[in-house]
C-alpha positions in Angstrom: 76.0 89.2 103.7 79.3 87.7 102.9 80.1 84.2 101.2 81.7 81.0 101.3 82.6 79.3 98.2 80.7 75.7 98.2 82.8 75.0 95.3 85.9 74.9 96.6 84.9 71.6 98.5 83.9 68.2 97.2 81.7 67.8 99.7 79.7 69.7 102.2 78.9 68.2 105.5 75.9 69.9 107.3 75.8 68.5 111.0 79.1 67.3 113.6 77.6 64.7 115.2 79.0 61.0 114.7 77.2 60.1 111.1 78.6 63.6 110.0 81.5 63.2 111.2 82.9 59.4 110.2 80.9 60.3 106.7 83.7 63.4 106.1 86.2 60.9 107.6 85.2 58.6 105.0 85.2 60.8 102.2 88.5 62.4 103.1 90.1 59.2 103.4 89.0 59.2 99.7 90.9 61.8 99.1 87.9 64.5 98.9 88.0 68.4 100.2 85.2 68.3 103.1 83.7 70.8 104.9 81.7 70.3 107.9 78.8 73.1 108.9 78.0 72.9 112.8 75.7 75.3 115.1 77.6 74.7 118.0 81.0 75.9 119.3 83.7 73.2 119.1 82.3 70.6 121.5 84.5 69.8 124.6 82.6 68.4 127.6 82.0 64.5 126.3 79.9 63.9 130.0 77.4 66.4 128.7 75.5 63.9 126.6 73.6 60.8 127.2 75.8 57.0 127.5 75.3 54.7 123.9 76.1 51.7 123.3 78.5 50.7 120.5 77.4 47.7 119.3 78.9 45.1 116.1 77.5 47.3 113.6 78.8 50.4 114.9 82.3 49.0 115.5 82.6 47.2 112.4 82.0 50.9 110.5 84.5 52.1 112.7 87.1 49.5 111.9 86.0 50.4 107.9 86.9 54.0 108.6 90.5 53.3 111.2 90.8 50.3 113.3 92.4 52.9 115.9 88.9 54.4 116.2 87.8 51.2 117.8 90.4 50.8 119.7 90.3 54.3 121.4 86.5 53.7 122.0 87.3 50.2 123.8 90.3 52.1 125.8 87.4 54.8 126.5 84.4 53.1 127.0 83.7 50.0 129.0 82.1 46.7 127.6 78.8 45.5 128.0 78.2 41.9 128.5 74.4 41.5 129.0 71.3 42.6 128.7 68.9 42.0 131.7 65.0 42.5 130.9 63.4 43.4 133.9 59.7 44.7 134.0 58.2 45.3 137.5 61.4 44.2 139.2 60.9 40.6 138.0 64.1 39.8 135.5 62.2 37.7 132.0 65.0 37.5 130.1 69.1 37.7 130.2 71.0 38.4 126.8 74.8 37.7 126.4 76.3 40.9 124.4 78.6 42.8 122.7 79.4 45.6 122.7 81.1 49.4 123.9 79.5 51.4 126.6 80.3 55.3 125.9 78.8 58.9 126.2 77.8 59.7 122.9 80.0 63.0 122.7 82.7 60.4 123.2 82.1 58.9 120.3 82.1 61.9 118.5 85.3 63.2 119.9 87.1 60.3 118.7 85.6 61.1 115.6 86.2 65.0 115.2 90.3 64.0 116.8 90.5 61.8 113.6 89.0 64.3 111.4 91.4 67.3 112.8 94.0 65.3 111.1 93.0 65.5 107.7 94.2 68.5 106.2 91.4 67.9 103.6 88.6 68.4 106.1 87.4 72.3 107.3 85.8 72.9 110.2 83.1 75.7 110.5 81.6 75.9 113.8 79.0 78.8 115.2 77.5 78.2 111.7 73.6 77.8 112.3 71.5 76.6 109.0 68.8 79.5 108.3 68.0 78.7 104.5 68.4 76.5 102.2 68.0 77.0 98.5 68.1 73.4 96.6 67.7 75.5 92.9 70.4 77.6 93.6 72.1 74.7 95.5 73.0 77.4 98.3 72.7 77.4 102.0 72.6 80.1 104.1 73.6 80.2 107.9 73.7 82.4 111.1 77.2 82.5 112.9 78.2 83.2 116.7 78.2 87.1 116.1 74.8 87.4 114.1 76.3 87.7 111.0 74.6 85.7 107.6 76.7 83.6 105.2 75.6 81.9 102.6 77.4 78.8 100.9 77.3 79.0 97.3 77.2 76.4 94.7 77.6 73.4 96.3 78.2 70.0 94.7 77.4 67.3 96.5 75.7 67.7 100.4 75.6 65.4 102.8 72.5 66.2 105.4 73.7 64.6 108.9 71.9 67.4 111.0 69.8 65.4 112.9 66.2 64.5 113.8 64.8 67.1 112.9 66.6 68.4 110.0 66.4 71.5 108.0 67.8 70.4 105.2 65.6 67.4 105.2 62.4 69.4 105.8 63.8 71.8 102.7 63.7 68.6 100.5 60.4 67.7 102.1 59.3 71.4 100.6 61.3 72.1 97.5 61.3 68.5 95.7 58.7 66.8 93.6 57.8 63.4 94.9 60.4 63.6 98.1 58.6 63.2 101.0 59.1 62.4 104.6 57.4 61.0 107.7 58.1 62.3 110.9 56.2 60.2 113.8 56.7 61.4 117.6 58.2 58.6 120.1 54.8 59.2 121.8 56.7 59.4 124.9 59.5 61.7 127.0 62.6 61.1 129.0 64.5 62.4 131.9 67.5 61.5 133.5 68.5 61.2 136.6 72.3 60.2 137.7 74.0 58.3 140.9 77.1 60.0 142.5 80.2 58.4 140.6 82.5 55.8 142.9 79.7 54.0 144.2 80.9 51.3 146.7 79.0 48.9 146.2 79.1 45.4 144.2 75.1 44.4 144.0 74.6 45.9 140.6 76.6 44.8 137.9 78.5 47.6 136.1 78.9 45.2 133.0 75.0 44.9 132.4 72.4 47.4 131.0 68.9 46.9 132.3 65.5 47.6 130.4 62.8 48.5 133.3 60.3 46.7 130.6 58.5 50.3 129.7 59.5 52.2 132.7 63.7 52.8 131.6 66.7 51.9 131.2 69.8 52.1 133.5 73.3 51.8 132.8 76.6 52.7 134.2 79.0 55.8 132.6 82.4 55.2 131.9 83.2 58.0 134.6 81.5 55.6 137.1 78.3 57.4 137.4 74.7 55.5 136.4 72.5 56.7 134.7 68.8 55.9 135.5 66.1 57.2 132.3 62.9 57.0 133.1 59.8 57.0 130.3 57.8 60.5 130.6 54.2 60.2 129.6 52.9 64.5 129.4 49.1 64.6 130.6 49.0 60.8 132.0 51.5 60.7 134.6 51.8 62.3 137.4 53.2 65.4 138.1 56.4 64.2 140.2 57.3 63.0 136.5 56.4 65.9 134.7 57.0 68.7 137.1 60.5 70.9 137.8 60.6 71.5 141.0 61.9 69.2 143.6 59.0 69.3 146.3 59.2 66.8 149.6 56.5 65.3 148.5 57.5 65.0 144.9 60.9 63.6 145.7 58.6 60.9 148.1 56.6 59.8 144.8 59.7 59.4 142.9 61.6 57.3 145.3 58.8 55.0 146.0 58.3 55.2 142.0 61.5 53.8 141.8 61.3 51.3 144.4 58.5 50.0 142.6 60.0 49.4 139.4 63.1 49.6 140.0 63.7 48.2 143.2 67.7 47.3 142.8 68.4 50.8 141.7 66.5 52.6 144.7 68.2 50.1 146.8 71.6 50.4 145.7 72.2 52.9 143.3 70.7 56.2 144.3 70.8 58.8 147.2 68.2 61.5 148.3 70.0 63.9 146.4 70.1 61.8 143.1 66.1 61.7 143.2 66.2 65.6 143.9 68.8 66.2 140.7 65.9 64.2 138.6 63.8 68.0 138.3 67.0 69.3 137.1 67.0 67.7 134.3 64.2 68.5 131.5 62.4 65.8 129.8 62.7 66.0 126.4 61.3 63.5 123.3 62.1 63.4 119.9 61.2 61.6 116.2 61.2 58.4 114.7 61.9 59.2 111.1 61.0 58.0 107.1 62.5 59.2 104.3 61.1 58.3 100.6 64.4 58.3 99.3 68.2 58.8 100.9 68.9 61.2 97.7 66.2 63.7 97.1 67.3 66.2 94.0 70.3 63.9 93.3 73.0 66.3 94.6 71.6 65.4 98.6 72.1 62.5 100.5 70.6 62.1 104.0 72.1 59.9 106.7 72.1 59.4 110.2 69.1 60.9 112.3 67.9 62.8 109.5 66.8 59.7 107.6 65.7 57.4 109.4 65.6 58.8 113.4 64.9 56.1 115.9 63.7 56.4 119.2 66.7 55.4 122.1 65.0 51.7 123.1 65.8 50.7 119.6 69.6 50.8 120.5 70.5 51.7 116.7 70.8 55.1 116.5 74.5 55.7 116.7 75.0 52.5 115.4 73.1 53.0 112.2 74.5 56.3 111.8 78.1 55.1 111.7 76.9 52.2 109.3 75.4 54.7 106.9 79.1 56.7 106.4 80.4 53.7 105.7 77.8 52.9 103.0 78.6 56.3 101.8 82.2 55.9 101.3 81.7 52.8 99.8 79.5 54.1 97.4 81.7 57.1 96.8 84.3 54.6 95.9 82.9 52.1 93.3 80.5 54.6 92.2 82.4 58.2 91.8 79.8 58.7 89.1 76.8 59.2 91.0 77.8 58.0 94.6 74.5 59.2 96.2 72.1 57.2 93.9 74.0 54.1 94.5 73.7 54.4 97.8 70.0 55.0 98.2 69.8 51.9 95.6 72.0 49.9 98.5 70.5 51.3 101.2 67.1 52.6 101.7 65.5 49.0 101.8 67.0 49.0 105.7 66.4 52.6 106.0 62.9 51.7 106.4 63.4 48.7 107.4 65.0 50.5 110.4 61.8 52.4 110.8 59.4 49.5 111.2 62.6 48.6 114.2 61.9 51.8 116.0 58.2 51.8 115.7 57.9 47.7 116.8 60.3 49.5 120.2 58.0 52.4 120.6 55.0 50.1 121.0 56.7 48.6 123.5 57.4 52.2 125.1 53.9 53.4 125.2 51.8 51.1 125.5 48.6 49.0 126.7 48.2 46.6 129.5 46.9 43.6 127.1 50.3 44.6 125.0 52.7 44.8 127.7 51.8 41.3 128.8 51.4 39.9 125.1 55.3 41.3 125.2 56.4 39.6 128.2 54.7 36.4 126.7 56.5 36.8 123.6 59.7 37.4 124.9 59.8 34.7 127.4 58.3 31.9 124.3 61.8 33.3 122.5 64.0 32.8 125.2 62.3 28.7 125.6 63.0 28.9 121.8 66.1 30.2 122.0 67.6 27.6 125.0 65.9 24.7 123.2 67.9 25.4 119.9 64.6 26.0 118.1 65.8 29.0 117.2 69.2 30.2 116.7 69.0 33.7 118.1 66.4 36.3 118.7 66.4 39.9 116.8 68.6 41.0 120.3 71.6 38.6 119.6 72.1 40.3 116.2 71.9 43.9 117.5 73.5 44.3 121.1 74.1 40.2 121.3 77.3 38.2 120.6 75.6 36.1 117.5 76.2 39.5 115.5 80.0 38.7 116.7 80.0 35.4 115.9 77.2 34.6 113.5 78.4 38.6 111.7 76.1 41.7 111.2 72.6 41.7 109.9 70.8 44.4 107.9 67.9 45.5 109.3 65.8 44.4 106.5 66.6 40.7 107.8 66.4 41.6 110.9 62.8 42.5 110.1 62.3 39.5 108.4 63.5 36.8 110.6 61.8 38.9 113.7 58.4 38.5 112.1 59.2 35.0 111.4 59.9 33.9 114.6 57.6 35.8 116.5 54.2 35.8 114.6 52.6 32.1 116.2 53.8 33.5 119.4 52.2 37.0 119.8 48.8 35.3 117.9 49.0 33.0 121.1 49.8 35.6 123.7 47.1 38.5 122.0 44.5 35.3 122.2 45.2 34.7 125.8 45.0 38.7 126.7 41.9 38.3 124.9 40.5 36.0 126.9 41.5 37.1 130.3 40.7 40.6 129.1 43.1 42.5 129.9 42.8 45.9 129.2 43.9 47.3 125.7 43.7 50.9 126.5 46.9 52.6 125.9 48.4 55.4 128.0 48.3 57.5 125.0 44.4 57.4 124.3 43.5 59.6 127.5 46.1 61.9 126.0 44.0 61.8 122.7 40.8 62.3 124.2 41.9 65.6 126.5 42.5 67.0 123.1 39.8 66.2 122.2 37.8 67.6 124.6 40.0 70.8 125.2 41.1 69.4 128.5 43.9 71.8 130.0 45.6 68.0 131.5 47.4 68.2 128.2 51.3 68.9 128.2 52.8 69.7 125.1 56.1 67.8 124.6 58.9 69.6 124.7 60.6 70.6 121.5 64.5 70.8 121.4 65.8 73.4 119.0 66.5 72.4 116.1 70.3 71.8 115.5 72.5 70.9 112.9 74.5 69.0 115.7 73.8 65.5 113.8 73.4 62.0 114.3 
């Protein structure tokens, strides 16, 4: 087993994705020898990945780290201007935003580009976390060719390897009093994509569209759109769940589509689109809670693997790229213990951020009476909103242009004023569910009760690998 010297580095980076990356640009910029550990092979194909958003937040810790960063995403990516709520094909609410549309290997290209300029930053890629010893502060990884390596005495480690993080999980095991929640989205997703150069002018390439709990769609910057739907293992049917691409199947999907999505069917896809749908495997992921965003003092967790979101939230690039920042601020004014000062600044909207993701989850998976207690809400907020009662909703200071205008919130506000603003409302709209009695059964207790009863209906969700790719 050979070795790499952890001391030789500042700081050590475990995970390439975006938080990893703009955190190692960050601390370079300080002047600070990085290295960055990542499973994969230096990543090329940017249309592999799944389109984000970029919204204030994200750009504004973008413009901390290089204002060229934000200008190469805008020269990249493509704006988004709204964002059009539309359960059951019936549009209940339109919000002005701001923001980048981008794949979110994009985003991390511009980011590794930046960071290949540093001659303080070292790359090691085909490096696969195995092990990691927090005593001996060591970790010890797999490369391309099967070979171990272990990193020895490290200083200070900066855990950006994703949702399901190893080093997390090694905190989770090997420190007193660090402990962390790991909650599934309850749910799945699969993709399915339109041909790109679509002809057509119906659907507006400058809006994103929430399908209420069904998906989202949005157009790529390479002119495809991209059409998620919400995957619910041992509820829905199998033309959802299944893999292969049966006439009948493909039927069910289209008139699925047509049901909920009726603009999309209409305009956006072909026969062929629905039939690329089973070639693309559902997969789910966690929504994340971590105790503290420094466990053993020399660790600091960021991005994915602190405080994981699930995609409605919309924050999970976004966050990431805000907790680098934090980081190299902290690294900054506080070169004494940089990591405590930022879980001091920074873990109240960590879980702040939870409570976000779980609030969108509920609106995910959920029950008839909820669903319709959510429409009732959101369409009280928009009267509020248009009447000046209130100046914006939780939306205008994510995605919207108030977080433009008005400036950024934390999330811990965000939480605040949300539960402000919308408590009288969803006691109304629960009472009137109540008494029409509409049913409060969620999609999610049949799954419960097949477990229960040993039912074979039950589909584990699928479990990606886990990576030190990153958030």
């Amino acid at each position: 087993m050979s070795t790499i010297a952890g001391a030789d580095f500042d700081y050590v980076v475990v995970g390439a994705g975006p938080a990893g990356l703009a955190a190692a640009g960050h601390l370079a910029k300080g002047g600070h020898k990085v290295a960055i550990f990542d499973f994969r092979p230096r990543p090329e194909n940017v249309f592999g990945s799944y389109p984000v958003v970029l919204n204030p937040r994200g750009l504004q810790a973008l413009e901390r780290l290089d204002p060229a960063l934000v200008t190469k995403a805008n020269e990249i990516g493509m704006d988004v201007k709204e964002l059009h709520i539309v359960p059951d094909n019936r549009t209940v609410a339109q919000v002005k935003t701001f923001g980048t549309g981008i794949m979110r290997d994009q985003a991390s290209q511009i980011l590794l580009e930046h960071c290949e300029t540093r001659d303080t930053i070292k790359f090691f890629w085909e490096h696969k976390l195995e092990e990691a010893n927090l005593e001996a502060h060591s970790l010890t990884f797999t490369t391309a060719d099967g070979k171990k390596v272990t990193l020895t005495d490290i200083r200070q480690l900066v855990a950006a390897d994703g949702n399901r993080s190893r080093i997390r999980r090694a905190c989770a095991a090997q420190v007193p009093d660090f402990t962390a929640e790991e909650l599934p989205w309850g749910f799945q997703l699969r993709f399915m994509n339109s041909k790109a150069g679509l002809q057509q002018t119906e659907v507006n390439k400058d809006f994103h569209y929430v399908l209420g709990d069904k998906g989202y769609v949005c157009q790529q910057p390479n002119g495809v759109w991209s059409v998620s739907l919400r995957v619910l293992p041992g509820v829905d049917e199998d033309f959802l769940t299944a893999d292969d691409a049966t006439e009948e199947r493909v039927t069910k999907l289209r008139e699925y589509t047509e049901k909920y999505a009726g603009f999309v069917a209409k305009h956006l896809l072909t026969e062929e689109d629905y039939k690329g749908f089973y070639n693309c495997h559902a997969f789910d992921g966690l929504v994340v809670k971590c105790s503290c965003l420094n466990p053993a003092g020399w660790i600091v967790i960021i991005g994915d693997a602190c405080h994981a979101v699930q995609p409605a939230t919309g924050e999970g690039i976004n966050s990431g790229l805000e907790d680098a920042s934090i980081l190299g601020q902290c690294v900054a004014e506080h070169p004494d213990d940089p990591f405590a000062a930022y879980d001091r600044l920074h873990r109240a909207d960590a879980h702040a951020l939870q409570l976000l993701a779980l609030q969108a989850r509920d609106k995910v998976v959920t029950s008839p009476r909820q669903k319709v207690s959510n429409v009732m809400v959101t369409i009280g907020l928009g009267i509020a909103k248009r009447t000046g009662i209130i100046e914006g909703t939780i939306q205008d200071f994510m995605l919207g242009e108030l977080a433009k205008t008005v400036g950024v919130k934390s999330y811990a506000e965000l939480v605040e004023m949300e539960g402000r603003q919308s408590r009288g409302l969803k006691t109304f709209a629960d009472g009137v569910c109540k008494v029409l009695r509409i049913s409060k059964e969620s999609p999610l207790d049949q799954v419960k009760q097949d477990v229960s009863d040993g039912s074979d209906g039950e589909r584990p969700m699928a479990k990606p690998a886990d990576s030190a790719s990153g958030s």
